[in-house]
mmCIF file of the N, C-alpha and C atoms, coordinates in Angstrom:
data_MODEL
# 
_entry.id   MODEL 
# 
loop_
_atom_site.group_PDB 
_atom_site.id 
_atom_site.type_symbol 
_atom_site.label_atom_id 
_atom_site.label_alt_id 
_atom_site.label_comp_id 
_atom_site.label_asym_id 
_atom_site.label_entity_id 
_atom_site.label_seq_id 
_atom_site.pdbx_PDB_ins_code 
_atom_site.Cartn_x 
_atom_site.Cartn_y 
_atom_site.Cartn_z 
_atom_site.occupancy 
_atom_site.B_iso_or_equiv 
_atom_site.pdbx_formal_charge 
_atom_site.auth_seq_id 
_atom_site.auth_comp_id 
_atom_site.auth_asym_id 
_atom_site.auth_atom_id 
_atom_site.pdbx_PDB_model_num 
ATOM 1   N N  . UNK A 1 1  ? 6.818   7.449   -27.564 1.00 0.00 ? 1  UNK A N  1 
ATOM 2   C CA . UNK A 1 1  ? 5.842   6.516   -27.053 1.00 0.00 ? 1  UNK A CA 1 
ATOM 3   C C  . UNK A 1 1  ? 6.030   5.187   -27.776 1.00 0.00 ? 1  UNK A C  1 
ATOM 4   N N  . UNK A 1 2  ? 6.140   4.276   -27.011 1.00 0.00 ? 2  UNK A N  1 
ATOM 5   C CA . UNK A 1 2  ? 6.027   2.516   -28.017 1.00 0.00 ? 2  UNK A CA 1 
ATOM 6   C C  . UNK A 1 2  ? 4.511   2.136   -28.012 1.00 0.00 ? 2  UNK A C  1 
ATOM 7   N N  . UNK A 1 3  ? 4.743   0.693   -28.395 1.00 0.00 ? 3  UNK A N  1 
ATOM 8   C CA . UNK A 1 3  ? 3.883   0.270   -28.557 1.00 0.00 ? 3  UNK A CA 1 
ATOM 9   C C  . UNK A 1 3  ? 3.213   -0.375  -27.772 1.00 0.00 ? 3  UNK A C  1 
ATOM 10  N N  . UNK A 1 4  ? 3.694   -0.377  -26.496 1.00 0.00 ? 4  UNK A N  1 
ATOM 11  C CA . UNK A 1 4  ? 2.821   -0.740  -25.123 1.00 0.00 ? 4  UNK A CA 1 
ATOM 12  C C  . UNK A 1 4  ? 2.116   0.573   -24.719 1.00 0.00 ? 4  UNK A C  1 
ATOM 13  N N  . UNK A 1 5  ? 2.752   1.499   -24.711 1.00 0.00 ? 5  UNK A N  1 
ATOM 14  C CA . UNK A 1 5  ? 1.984   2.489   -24.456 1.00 0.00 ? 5  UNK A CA 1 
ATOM 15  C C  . UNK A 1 5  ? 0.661   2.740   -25.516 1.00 0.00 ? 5  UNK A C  1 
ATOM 16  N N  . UNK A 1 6  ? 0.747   2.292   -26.493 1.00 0.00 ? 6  UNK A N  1 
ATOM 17  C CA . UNK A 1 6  ? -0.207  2.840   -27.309 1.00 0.00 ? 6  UNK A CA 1 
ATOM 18  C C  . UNK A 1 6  ? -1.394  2.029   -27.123 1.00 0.00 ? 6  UNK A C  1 
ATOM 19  N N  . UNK A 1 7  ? -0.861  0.672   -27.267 1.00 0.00 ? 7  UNK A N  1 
ATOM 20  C CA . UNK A 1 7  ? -1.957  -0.399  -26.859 1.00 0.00 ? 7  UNK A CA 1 
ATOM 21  C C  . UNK A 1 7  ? -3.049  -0.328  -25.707 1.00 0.00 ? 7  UNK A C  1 
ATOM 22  N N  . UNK A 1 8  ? -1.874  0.230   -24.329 1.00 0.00 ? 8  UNK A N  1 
ATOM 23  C CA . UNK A 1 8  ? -2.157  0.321   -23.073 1.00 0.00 ? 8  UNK A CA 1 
ATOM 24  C C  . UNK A 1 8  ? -3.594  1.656   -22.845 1.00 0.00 ? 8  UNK A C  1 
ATOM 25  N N  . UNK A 1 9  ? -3.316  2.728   -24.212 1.00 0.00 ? 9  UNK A N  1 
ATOM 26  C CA . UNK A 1 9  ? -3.775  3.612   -24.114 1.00 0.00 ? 9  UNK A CA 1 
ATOM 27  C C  . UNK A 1 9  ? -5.116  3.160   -24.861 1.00 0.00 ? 9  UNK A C  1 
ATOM 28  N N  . UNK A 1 10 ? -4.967  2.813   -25.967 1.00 0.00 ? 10 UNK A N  1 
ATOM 29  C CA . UNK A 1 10 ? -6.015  2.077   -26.471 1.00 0.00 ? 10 UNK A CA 1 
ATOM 30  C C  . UNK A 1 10 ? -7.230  1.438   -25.780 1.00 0.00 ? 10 UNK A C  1 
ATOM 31  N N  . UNK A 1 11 ? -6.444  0.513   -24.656 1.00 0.00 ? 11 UNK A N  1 
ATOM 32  C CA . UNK A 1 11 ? -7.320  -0.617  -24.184 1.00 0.00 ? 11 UNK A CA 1 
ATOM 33  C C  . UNK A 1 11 ? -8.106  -0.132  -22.726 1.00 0.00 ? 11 UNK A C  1 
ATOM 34  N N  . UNK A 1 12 ? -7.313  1.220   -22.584 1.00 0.00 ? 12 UNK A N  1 
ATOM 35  C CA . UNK A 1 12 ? -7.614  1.992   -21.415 1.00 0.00 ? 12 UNK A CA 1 
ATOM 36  C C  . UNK A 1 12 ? -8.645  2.636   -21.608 1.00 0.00 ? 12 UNK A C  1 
ATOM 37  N N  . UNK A 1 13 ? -8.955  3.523   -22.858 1.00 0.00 ? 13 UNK A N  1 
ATOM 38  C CA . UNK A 1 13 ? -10.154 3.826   -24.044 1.00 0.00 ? 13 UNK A CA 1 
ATOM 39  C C  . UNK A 1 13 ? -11.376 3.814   -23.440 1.00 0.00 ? 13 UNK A C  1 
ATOM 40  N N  . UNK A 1 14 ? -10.946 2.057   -24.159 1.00 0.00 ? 14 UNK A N  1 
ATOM 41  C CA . UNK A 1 14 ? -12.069 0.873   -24.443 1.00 0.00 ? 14 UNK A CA 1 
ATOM 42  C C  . UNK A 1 14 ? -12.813 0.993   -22.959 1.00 0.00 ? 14 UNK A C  1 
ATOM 43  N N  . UNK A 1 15 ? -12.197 0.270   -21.968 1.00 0.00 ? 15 UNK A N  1 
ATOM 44  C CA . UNK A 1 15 ? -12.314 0.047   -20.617 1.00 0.00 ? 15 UNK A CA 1 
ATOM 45  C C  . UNK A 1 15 ? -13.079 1.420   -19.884 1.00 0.00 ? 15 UNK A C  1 
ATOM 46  N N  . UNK A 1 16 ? -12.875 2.771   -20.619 1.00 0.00 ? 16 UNK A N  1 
ATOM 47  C CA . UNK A 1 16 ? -13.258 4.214   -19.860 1.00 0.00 ? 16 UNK A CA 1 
ATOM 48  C C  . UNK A 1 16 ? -15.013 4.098   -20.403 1.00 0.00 ? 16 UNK A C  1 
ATOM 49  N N  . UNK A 1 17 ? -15.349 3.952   -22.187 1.00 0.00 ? 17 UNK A N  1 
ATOM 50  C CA . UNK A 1 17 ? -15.954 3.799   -22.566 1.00 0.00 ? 17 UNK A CA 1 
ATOM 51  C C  . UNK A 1 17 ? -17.055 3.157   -22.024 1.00 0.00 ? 17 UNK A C  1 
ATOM 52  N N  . UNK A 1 18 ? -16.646 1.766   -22.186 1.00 0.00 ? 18 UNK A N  1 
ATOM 53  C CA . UNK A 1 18 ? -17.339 0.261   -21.167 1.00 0.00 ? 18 UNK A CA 1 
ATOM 54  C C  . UNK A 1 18 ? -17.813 1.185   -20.315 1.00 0.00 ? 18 UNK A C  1 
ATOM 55  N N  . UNK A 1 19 ? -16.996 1.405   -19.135 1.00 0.00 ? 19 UNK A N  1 
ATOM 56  C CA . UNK A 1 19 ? -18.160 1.638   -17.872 1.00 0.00 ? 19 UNK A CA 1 
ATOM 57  C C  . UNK A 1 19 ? -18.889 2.866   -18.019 1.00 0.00 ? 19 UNK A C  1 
ATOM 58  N N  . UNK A 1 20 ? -18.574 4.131   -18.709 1.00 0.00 ? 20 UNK A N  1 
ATOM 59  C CA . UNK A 1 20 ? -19.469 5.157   -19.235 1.00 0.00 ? 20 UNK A CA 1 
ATOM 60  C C  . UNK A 1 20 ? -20.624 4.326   -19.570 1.00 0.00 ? 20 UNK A C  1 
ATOM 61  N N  . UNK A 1 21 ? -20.412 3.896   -20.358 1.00 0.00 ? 21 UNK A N  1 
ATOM 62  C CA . UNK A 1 21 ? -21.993 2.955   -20.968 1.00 0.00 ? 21 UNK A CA 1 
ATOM 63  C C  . UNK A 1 21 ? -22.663 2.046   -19.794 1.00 0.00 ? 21 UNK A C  1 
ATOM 64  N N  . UNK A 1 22 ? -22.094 1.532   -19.020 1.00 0.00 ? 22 UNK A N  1 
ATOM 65  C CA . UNK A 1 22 ? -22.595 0.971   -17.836 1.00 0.00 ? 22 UNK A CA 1 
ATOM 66  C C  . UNK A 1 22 ? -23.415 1.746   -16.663 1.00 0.00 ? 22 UNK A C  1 
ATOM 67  N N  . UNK A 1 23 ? -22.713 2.819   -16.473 1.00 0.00 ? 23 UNK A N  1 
ATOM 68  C CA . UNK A 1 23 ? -23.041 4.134   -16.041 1.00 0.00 ? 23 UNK A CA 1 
ATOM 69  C C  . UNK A 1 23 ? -24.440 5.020   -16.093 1.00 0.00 ? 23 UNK A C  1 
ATOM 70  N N  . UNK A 1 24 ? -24.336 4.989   -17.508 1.00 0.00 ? 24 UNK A N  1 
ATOM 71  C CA . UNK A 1 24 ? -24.819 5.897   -18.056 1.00 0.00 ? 24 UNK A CA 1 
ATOM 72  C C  . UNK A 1 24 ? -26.312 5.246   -18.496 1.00 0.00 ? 24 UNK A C  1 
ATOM 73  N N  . UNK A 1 25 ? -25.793 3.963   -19.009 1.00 0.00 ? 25 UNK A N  1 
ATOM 74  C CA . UNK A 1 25 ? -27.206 3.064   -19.960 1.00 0.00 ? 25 UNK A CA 1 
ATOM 75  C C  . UNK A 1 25 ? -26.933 2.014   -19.351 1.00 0.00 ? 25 UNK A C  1 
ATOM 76  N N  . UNK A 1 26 ? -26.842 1.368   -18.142 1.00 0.00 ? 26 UNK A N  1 
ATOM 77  C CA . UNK A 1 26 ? -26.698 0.339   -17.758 1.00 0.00 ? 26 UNK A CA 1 
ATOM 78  C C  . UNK A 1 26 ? -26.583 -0.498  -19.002 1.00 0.00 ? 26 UNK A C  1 
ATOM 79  N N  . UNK A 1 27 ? -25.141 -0.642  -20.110 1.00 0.00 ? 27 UNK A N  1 
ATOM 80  C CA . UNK A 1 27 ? -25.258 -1.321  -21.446 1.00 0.00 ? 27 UNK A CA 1 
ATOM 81  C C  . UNK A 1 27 ? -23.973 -1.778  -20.453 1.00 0.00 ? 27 UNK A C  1 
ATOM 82  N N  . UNK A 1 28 ? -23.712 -3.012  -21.202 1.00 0.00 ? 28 UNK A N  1 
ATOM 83  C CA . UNK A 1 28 ? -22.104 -3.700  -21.122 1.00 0.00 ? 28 UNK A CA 1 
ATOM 84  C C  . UNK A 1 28 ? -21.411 -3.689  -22.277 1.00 0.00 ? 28 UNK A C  1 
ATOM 85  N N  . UNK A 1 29 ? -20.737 -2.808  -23.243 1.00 0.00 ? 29 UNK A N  1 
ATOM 86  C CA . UNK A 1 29 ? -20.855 -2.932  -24.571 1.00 0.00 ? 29 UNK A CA 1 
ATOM 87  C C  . UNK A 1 29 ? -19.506 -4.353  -24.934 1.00 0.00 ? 29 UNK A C  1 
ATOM 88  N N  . UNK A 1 30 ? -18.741 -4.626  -23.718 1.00 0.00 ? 30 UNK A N  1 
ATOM 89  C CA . UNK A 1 30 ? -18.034 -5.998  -24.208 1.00 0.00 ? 30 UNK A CA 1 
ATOM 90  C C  . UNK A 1 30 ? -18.832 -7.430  -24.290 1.00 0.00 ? 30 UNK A C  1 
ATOM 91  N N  . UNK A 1 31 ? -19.764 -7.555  -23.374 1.00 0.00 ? 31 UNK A N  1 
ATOM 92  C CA . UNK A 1 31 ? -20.622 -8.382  -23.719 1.00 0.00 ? 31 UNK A CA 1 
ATOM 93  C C  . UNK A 1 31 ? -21.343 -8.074  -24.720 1.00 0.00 ? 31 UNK A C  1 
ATOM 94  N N  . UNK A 1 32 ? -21.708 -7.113  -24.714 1.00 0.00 ? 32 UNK A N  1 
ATOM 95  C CA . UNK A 1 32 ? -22.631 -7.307  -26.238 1.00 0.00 ? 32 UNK A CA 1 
ATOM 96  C C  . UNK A 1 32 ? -21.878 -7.487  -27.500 1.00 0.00 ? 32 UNK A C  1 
ATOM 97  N N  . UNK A 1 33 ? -21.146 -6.856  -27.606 1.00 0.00 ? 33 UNK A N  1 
ATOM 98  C CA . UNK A 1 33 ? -19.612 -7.424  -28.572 1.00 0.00 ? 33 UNK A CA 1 
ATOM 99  C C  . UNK A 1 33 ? -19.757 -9.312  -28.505 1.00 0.00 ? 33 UNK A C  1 
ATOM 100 N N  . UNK A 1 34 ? -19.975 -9.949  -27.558 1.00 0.00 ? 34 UNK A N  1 
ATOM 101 C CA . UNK A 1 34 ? -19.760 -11.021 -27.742 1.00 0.00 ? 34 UNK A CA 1 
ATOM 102 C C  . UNK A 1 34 ? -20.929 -11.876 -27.464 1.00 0.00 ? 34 UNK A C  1 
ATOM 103 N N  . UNK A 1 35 ? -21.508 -11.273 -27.839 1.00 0.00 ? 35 UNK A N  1 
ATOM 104 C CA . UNK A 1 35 ? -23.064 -11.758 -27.493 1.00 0.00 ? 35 UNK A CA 1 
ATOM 105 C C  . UNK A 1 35 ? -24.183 -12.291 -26.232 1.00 0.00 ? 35 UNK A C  1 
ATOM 106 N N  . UNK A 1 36 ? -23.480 -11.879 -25.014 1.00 0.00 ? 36 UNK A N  1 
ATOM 107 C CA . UNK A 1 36 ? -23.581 -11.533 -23.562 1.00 0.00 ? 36 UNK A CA 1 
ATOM 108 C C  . UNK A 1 36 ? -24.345 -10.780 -23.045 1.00 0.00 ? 36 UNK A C  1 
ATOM 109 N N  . UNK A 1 37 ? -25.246 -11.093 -22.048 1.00 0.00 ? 37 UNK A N  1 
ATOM 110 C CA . UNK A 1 37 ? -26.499 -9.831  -21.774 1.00 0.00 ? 37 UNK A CA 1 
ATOM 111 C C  . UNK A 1 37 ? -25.141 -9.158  -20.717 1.00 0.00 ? 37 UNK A C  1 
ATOM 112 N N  . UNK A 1 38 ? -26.280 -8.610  -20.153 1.00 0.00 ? 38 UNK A N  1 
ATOM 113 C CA . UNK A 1 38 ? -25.295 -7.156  -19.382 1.00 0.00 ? 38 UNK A CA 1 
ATOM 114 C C  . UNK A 1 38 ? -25.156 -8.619  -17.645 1.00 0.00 ? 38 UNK A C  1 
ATOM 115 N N  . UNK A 1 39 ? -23.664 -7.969  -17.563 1.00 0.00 ? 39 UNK A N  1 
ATOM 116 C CA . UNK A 1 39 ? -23.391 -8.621  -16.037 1.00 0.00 ? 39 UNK A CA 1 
ATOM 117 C C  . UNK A 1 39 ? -22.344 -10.449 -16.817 1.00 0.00 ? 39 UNK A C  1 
ATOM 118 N N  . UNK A 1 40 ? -23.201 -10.630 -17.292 1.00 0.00 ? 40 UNK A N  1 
ATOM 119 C CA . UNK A 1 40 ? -22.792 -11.866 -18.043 1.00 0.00 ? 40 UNK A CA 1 
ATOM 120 C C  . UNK A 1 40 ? -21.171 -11.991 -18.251 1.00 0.00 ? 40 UNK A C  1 
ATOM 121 N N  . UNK A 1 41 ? -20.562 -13.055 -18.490 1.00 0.00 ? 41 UNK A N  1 
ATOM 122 C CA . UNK A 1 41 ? -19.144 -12.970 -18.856 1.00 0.00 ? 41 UNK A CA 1 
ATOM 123 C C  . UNK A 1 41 ? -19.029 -14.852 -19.401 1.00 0.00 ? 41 UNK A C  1 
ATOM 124 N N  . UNK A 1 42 ? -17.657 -14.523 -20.320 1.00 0.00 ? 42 UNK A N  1 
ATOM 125 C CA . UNK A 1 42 ? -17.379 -15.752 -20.716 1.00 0.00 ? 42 UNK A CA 1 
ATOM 126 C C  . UNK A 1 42 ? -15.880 -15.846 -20.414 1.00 0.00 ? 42 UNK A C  1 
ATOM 127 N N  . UNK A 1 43 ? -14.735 -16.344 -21.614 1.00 0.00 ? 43 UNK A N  1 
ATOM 128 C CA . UNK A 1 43 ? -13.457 -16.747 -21.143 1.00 0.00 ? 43 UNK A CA 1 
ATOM 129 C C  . UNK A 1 43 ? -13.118 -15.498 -22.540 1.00 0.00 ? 43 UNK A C  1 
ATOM 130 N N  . UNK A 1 44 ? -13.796 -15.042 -23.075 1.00 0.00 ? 44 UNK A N  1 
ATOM 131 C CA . UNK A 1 44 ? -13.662 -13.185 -23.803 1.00 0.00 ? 44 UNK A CA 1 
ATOM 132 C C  . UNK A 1 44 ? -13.821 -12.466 -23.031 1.00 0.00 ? 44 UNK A C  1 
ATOM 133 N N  . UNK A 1 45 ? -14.931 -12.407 -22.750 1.00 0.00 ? 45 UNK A N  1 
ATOM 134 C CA . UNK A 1 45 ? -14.906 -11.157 -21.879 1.00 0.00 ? 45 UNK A CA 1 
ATOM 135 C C  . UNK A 1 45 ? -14.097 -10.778 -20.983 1.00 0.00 ? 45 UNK A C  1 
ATOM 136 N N  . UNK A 1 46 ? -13.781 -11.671 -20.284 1.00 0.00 ? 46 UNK A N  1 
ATOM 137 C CA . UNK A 1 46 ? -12.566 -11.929 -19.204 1.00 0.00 ? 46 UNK A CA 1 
ATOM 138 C C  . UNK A 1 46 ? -11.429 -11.513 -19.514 1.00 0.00 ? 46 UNK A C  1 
ATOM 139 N N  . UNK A 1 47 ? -11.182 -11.779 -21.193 1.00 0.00 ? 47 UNK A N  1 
ATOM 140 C CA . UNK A 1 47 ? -9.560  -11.577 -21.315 1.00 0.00 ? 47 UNK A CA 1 
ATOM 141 C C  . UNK A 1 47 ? -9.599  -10.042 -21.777 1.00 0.00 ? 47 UNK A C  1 
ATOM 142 N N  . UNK A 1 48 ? -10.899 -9.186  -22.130 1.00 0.00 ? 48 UNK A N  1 
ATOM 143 C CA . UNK A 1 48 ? -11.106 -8.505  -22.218 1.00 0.00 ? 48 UNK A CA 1 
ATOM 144 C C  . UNK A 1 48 ? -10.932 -7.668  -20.963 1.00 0.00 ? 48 UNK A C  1 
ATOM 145 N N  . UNK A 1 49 ? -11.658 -7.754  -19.888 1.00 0.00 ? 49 UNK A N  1 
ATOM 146 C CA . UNK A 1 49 ? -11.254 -6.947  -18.963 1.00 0.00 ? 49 UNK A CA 1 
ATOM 147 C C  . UNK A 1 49 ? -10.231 -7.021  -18.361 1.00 0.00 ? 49 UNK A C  1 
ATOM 148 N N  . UNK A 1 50 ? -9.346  -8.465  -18.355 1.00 0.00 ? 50 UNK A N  1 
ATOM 149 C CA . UNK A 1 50 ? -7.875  -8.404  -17.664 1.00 0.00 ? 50 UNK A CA 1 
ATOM 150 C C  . UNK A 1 50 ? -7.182  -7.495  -18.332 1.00 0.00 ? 50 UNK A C  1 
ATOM 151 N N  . UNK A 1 51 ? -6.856  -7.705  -19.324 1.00 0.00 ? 51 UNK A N  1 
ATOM 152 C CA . UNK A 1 51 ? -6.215  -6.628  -20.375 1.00 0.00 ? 51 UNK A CA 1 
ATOM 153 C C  . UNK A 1 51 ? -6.522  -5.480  -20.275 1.00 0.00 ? 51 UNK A C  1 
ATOM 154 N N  . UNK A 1 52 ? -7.462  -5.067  -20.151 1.00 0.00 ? 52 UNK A N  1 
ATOM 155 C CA . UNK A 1 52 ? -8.142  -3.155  -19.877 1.00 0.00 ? 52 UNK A CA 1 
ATOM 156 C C  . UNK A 1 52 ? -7.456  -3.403  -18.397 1.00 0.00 ? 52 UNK A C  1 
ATOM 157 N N  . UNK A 1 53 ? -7.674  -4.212  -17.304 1.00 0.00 ? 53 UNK A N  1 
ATOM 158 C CA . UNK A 1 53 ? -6.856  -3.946  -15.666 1.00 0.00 ? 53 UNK A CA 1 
ATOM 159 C C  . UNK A 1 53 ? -5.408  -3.588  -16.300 1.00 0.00 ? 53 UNK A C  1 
ATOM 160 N N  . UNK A 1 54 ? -4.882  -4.969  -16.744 1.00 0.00 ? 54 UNK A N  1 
ATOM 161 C CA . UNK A 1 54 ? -3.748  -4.574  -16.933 1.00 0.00 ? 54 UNK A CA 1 
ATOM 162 C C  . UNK A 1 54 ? -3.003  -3.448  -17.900 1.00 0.00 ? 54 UNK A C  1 
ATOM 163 N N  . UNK A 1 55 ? -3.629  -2.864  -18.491 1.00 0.00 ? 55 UNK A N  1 
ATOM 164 C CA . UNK A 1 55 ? -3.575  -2.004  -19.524 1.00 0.00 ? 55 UNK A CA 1 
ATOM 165 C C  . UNK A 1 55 ? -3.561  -0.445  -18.647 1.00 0.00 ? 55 UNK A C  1 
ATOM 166 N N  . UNK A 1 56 ? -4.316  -0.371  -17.210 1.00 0.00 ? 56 UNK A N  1 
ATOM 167 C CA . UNK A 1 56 ? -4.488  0.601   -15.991 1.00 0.00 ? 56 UNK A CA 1 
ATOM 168 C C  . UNK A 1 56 ? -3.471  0.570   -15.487 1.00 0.00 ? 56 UNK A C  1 
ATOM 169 N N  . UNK A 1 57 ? -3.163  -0.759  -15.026 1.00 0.00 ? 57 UNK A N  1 
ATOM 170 C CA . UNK A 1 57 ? -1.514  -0.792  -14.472 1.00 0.00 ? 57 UNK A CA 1 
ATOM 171 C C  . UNK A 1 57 ? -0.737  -0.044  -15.080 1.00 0.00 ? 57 UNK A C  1 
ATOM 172 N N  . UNK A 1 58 ? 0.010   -0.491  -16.069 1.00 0.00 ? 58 UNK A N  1 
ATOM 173 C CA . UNK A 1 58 ? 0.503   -0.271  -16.974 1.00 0.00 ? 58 UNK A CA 1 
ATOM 174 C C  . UNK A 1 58 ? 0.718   1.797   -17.449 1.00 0.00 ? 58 UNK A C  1 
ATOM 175 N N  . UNK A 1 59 ? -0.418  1.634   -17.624 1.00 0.00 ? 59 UNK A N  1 
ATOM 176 C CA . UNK A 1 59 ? -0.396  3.306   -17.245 1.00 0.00 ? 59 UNK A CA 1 
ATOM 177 C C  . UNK A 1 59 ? 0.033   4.138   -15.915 1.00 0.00 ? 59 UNK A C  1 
ATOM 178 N N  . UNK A 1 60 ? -0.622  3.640   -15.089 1.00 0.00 ? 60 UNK A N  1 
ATOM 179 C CA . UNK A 1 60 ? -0.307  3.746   -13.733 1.00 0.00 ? 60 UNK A CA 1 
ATOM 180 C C  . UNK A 1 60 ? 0.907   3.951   -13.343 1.00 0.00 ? 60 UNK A C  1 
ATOM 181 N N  . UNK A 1 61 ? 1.787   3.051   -13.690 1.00 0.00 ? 61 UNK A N  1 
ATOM 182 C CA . UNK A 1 61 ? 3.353   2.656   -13.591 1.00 0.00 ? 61 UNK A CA 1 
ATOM 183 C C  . UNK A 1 61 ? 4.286   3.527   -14.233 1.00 0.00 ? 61 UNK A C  1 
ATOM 184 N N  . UNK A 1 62 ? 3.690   4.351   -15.264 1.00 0.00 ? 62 UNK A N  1 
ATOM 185 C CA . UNK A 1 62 ? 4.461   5.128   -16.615 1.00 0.00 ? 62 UNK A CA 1 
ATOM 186 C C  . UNK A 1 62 ? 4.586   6.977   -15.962 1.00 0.00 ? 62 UNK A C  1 
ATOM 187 N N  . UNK A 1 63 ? 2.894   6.935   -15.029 1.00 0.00 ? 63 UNK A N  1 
ATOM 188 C CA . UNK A 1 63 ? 3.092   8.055   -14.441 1.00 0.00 ? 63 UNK A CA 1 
ATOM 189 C C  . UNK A 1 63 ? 4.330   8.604   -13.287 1.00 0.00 ? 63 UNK A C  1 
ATOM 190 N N  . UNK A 1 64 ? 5.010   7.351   -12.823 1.00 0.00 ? 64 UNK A N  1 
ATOM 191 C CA . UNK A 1 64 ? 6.260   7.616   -12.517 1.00 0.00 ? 64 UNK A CA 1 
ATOM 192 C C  . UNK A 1 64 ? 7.196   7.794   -13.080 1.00 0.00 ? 64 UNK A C  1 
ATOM 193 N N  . UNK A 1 65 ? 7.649   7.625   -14.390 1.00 0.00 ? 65 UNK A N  1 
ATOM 194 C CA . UNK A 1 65 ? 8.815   8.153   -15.087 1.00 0.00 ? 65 UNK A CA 1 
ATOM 195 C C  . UNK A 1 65 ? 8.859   9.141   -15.846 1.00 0.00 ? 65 UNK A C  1 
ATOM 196 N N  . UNK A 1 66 ? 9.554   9.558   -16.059 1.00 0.00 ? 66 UNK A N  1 
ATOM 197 C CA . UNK A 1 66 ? 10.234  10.516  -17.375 1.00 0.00 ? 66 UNK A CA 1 
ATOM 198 C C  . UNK A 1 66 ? 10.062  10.221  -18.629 1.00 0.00 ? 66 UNK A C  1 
ATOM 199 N N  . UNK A 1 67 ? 9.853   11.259  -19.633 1.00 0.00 ? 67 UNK A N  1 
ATOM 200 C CA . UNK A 1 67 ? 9.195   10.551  -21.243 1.00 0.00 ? 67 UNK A CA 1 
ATOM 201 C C  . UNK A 1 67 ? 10.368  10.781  -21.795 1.00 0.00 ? 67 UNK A C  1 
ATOM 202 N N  . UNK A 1 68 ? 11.185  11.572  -21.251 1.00 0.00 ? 68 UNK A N  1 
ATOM 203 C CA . UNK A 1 68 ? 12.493  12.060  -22.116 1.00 0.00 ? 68 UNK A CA 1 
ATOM 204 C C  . UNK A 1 68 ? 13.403  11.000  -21.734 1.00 0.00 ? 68 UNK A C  1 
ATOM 205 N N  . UNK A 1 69 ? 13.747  10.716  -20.727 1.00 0.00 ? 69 UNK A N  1 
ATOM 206 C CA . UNK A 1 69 ? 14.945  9.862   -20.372 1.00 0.00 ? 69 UNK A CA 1 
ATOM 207 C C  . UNK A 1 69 ? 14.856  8.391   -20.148 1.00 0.00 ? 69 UNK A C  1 
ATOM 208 N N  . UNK A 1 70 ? 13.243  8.417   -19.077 1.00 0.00 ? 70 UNK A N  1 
ATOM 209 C CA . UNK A 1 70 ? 12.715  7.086   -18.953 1.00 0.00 ? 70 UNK A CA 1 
ATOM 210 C C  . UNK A 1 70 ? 13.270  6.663   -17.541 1.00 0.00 ? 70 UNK A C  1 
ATOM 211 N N  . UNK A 1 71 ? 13.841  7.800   -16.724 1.00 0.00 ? 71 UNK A N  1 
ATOM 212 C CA . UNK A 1 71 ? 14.490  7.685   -15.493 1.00 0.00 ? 71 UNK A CA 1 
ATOM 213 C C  . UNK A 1 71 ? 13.645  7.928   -14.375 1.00 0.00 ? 71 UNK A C  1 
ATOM 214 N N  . UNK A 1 72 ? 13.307  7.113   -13.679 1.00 0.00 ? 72 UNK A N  1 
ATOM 215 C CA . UNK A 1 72 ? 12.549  7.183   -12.250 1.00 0.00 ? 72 UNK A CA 1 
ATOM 216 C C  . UNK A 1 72 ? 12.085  8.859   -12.089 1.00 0.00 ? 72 UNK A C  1 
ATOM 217 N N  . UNK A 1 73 ? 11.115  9.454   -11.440 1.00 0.00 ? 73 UNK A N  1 
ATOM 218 C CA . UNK A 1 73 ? 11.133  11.024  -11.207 1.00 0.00 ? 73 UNK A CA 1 
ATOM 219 C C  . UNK A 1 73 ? 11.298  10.747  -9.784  1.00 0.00 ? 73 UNK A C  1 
ATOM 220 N N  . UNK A 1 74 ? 12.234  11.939  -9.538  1.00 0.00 ? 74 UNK A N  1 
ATOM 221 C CA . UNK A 1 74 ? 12.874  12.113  -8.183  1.00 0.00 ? 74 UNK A CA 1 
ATOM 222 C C  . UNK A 1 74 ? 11.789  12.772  -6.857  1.00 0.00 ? 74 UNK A C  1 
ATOM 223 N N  . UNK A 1 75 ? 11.788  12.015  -6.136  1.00 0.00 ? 75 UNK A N  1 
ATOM 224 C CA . UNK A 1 75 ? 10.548  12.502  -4.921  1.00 0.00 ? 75 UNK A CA 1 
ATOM 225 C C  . UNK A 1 75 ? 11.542  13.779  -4.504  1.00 0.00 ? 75 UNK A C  1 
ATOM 226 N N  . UNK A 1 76 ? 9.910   14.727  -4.397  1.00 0.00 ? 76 UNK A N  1 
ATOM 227 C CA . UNK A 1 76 ? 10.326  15.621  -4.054  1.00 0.00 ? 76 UNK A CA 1 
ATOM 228 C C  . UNK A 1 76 ? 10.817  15.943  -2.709  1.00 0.00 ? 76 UNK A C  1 
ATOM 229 N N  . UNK A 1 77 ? 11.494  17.106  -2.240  1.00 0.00 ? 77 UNK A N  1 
ATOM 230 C CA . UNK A 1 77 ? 12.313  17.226  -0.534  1.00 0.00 ? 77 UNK A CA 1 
ATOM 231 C C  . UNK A 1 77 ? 11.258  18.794  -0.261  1.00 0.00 ? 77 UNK A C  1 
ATOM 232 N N  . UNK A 1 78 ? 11.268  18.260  1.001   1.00 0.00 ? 78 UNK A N  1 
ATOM 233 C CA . UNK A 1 78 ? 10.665  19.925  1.106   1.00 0.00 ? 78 UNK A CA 1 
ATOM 234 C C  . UNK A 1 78 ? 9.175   20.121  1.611   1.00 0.00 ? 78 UNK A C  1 
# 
């Protein structure tokens, strides 16, 4: 695993967390991190959630390859 993956996994976390708490306690816990009522956003928060999107991608994209080789996985026939 590198270090995109780890990050990616990290920030993916964060982002699962967030909306549990949104969910759950209508809380926003990245705004409140930055001192933001709930719904609220600034030019943090923002880079906060692009990064958790892109951090989904990112994962998203990995579920197509191979951990051993790193080679495309072959669609299946049949």
């Amino acid at each position: 695993m590198n270090g995109m993956d780890v990050a990616a996994r990290l920030l993916a976390g964060i982002g699962a967390i967030n909306w549990g708490l949104v969910a759950l306690a209508e809380f926003d816990l990245v705004a409140a991190i930055f001192g933001l009522e709930f719904g609220e956003t600034n030019a943090a928060t923002r880079i906060v959630y692009g990064l958790v999107g892109l951090a989904g991608l990112w994962l998203i994209s990995r579920l197509f390859v191979r951990s051993a080789d790193r080679q495309p996985v072959p669609a299946r026939v049949g």
